[in-house]
N, CA, C and O atoms as a GROMACS GRO file, in nm:
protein
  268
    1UNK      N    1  11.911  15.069  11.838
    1UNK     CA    2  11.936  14.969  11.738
    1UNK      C    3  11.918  14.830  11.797
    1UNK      O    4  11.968  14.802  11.906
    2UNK      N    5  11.852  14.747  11.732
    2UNK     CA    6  11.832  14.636  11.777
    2UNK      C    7  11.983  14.509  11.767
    2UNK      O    8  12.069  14.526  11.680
    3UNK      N    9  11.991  14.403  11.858
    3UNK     CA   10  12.096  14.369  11.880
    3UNK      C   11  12.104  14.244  11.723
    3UNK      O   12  11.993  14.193  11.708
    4UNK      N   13  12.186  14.205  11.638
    4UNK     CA   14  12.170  14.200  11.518
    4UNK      C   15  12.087  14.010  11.545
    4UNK      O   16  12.018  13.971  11.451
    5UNK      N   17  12.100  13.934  11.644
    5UNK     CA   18  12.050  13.815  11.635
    5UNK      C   19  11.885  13.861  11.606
    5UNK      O   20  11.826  13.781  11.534
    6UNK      N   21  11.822  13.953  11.643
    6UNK     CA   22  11.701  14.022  11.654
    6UNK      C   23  11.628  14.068  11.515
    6UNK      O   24  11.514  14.061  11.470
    7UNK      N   25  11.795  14.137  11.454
    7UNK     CA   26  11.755  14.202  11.302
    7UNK      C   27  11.746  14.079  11.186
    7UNK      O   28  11.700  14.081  11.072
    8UNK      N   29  11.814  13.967  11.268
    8UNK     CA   30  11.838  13.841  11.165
    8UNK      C   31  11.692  13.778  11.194
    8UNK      O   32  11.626  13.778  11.090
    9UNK      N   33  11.649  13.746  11.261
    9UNK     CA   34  11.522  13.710  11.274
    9UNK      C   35  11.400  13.792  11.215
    9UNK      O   36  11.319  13.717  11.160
   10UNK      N   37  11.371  13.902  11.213
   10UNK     CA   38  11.300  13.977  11.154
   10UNK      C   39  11.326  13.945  11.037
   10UNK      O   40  11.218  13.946  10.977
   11UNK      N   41  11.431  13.909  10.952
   11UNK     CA   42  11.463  13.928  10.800
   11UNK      C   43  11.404  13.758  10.771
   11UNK      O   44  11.347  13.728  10.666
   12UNK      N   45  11.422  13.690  10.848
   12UNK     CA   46  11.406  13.522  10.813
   12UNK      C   47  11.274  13.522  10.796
   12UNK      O   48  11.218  13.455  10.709
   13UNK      N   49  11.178  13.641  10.925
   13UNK     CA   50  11.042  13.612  10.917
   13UNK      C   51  10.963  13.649  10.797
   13UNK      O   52  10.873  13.589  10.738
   14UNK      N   53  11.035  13.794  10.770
   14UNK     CA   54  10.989  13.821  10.644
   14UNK      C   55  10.985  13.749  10.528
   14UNK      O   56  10.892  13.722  10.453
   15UNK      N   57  11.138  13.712  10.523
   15UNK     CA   58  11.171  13.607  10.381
   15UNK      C   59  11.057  13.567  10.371
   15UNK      O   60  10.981  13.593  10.278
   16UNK      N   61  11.016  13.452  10.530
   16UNK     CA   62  10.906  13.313  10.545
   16UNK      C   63  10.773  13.374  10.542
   16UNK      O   64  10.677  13.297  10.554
   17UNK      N   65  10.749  13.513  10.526
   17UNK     CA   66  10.561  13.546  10.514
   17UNK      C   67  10.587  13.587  10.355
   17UNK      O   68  10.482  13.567  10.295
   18UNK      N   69  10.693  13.638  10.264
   18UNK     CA   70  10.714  13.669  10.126
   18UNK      C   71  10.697  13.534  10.078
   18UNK      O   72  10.620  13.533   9.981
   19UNK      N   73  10.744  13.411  10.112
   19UNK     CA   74  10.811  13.274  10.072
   19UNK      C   75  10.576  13.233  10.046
   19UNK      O   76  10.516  13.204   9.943
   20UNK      N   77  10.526  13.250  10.182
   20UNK     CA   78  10.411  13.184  10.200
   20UNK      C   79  10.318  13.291  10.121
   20UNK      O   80  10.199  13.259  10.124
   21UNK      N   81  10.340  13.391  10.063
   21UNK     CA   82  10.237  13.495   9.968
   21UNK      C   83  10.269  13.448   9.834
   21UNK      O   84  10.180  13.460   9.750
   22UNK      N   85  10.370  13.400   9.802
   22UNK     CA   86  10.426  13.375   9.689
   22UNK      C   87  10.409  13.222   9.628
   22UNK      O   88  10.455  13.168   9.526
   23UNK      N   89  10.336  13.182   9.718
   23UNK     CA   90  10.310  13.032   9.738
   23UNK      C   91  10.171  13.048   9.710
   23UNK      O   92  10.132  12.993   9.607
   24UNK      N   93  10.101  13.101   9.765
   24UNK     CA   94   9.964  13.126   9.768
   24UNK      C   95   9.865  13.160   9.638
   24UNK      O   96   9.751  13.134   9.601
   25UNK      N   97  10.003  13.249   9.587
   25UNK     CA   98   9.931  13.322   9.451
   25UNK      C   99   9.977  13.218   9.336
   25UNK      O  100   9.911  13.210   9.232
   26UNK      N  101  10.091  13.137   9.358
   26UNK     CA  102  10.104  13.022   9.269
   26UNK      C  103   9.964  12.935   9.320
   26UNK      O  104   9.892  12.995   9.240
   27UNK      N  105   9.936  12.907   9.341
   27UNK     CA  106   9.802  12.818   9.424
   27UNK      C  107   9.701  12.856   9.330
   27UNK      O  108   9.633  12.789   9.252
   28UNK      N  109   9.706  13.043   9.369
   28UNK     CA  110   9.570  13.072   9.278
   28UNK      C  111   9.588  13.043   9.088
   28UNK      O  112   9.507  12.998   9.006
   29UNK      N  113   9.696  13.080   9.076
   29UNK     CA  114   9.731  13.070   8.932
   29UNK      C  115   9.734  12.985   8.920
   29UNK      O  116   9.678  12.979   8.810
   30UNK      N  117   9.766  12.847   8.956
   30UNK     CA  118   9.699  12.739   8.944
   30UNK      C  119   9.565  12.708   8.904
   30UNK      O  120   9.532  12.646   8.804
   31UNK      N  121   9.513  12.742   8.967
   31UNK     CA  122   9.368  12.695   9.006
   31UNK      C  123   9.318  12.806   8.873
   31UNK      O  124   9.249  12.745   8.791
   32UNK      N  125   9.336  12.919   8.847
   32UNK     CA  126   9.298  12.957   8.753
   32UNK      C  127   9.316  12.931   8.612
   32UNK      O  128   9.224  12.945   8.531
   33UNK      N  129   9.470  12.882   8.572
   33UNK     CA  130   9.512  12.830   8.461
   33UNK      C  131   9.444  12.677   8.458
   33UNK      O  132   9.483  12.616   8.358
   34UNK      N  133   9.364  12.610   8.529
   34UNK     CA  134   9.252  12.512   8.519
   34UNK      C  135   9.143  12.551   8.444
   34UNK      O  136   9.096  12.517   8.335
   35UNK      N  137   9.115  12.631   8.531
   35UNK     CA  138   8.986  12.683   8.474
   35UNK      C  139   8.961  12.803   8.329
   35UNK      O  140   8.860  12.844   8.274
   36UNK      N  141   9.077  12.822   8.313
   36UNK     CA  142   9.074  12.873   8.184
   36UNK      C  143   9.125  12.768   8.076
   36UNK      O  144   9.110  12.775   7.954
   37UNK      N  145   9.180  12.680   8.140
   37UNK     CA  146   9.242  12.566   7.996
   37UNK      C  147   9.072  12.464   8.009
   37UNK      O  148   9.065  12.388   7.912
   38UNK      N  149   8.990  12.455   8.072
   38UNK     CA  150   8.876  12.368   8.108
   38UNK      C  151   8.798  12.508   7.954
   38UNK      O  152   8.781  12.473   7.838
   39UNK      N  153   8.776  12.612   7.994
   39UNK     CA  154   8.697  12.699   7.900
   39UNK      C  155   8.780  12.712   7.746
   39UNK      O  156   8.724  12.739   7.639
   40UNK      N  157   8.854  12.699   7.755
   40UNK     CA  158   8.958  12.667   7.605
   40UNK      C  159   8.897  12.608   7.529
   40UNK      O  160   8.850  12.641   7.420
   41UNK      N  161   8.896  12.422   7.643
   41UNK     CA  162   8.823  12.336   7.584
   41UNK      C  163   8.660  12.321   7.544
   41UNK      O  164   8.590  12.266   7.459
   42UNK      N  165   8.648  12.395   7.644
   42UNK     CA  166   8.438  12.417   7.571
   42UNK      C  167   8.433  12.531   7.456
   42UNK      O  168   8.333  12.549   7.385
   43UNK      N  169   8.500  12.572   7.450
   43UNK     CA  170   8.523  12.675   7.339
   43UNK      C  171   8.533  12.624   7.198
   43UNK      O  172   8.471  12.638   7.093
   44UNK      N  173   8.643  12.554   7.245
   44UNK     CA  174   8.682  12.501   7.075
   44UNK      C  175   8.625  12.366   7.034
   44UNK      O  176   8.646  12.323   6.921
   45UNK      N  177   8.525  12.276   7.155
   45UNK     CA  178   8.393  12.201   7.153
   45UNK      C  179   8.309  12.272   7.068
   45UNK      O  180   8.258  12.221   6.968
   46UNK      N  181   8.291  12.388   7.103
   46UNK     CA  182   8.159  12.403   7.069
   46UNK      C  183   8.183  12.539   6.909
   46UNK      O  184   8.100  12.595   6.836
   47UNK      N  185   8.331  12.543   6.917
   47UNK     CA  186   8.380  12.610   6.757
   47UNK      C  187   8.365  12.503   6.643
   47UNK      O  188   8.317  12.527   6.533
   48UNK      N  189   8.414  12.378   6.684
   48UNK     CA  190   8.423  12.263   6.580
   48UNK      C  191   8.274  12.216   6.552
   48UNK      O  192   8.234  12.220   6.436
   49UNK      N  193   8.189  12.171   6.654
   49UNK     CA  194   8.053  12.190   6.639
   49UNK      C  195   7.950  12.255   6.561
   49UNK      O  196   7.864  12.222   6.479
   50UNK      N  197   8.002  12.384   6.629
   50UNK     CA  198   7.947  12.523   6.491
   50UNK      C  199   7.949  12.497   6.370
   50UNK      O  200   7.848  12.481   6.301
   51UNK      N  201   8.106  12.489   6.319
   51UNK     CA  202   8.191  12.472   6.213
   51UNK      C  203   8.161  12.310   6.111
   51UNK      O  204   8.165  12.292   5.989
   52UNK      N  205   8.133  12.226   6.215
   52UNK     CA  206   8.036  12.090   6.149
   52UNK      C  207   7.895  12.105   6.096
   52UNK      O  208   7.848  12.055   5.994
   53UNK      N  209   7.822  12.204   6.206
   53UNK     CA  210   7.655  12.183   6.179
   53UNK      C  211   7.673  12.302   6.062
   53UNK      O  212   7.592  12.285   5.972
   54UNK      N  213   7.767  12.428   6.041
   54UNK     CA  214   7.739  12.518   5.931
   54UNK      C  215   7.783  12.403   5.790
   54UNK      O  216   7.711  12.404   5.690
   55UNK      N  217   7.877  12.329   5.796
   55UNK     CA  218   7.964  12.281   5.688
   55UNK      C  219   7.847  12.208   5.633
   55UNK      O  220   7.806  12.222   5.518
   56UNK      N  221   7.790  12.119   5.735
   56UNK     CA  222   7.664  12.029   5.710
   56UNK      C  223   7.532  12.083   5.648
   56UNK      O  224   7.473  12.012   5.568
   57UNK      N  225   7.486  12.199   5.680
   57UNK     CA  226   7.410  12.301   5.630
   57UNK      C  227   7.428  12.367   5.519
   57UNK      O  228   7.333  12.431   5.476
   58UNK      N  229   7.530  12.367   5.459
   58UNK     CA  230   7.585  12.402   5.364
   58UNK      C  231   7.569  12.293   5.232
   58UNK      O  232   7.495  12.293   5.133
   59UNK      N  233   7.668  12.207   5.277
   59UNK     CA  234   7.656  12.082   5.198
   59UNK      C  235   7.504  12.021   5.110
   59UNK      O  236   7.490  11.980   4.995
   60UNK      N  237   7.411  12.038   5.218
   60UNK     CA  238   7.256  11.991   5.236
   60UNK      C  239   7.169  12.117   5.173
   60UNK      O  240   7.060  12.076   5.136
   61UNK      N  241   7.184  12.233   5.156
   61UNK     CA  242   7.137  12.324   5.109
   61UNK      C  243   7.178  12.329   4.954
   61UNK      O  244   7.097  12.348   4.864
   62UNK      N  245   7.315  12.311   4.936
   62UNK     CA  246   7.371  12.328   4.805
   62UNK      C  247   7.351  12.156   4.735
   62UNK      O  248   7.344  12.139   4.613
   63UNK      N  249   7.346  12.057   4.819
   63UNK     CA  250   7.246  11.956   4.724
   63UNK      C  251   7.090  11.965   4.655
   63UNK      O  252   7.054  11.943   4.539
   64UNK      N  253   7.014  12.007   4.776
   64UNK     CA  254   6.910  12.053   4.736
   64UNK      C  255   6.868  12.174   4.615
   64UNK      O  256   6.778  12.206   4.538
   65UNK      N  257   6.990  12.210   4.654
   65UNK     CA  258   6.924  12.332   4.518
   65UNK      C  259   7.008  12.292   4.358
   65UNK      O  260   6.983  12.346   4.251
   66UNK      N  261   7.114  12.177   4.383
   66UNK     CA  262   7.157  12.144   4.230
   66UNK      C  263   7.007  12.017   4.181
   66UNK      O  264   6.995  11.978   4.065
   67UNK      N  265   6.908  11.972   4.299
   67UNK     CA  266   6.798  11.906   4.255
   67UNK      C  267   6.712  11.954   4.187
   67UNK      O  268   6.616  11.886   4.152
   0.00000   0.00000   0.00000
């Protein structure tokens, strides 16, 4: 059995490599919740867009044909 100042250290180191994995993957989730709120925004760019050039197409088609 190891003498317990020994077993206390082992447990601190662990805590401190759990503490730095747990850090890391916040980092990545970070960096990913960027890049998915960045594609959100080209998304719903290019939904409102759609949604303008059909509305506009619409509008312009259904004038033309009450001519």
């Amino acid at each position: 059995m190891e003498p317990n100042g020994q077993t206390d250290k082992r447990i601190v180191d662990m805590a401190e490599a759990h503490l730095l994995n747990v850090q890391r993957e916040l980092q990545a989730l970070t960096q990913r919740k960027a890049e998915i709120e960045g594609e959100i925004s080209k998304l719903n760019d290019y939904l409102k867009d759609g949604v303008e050039a059909v509305s506009t197409y619409s509008i312009d088609k259904g004038t033309k044909e009450d001519d």
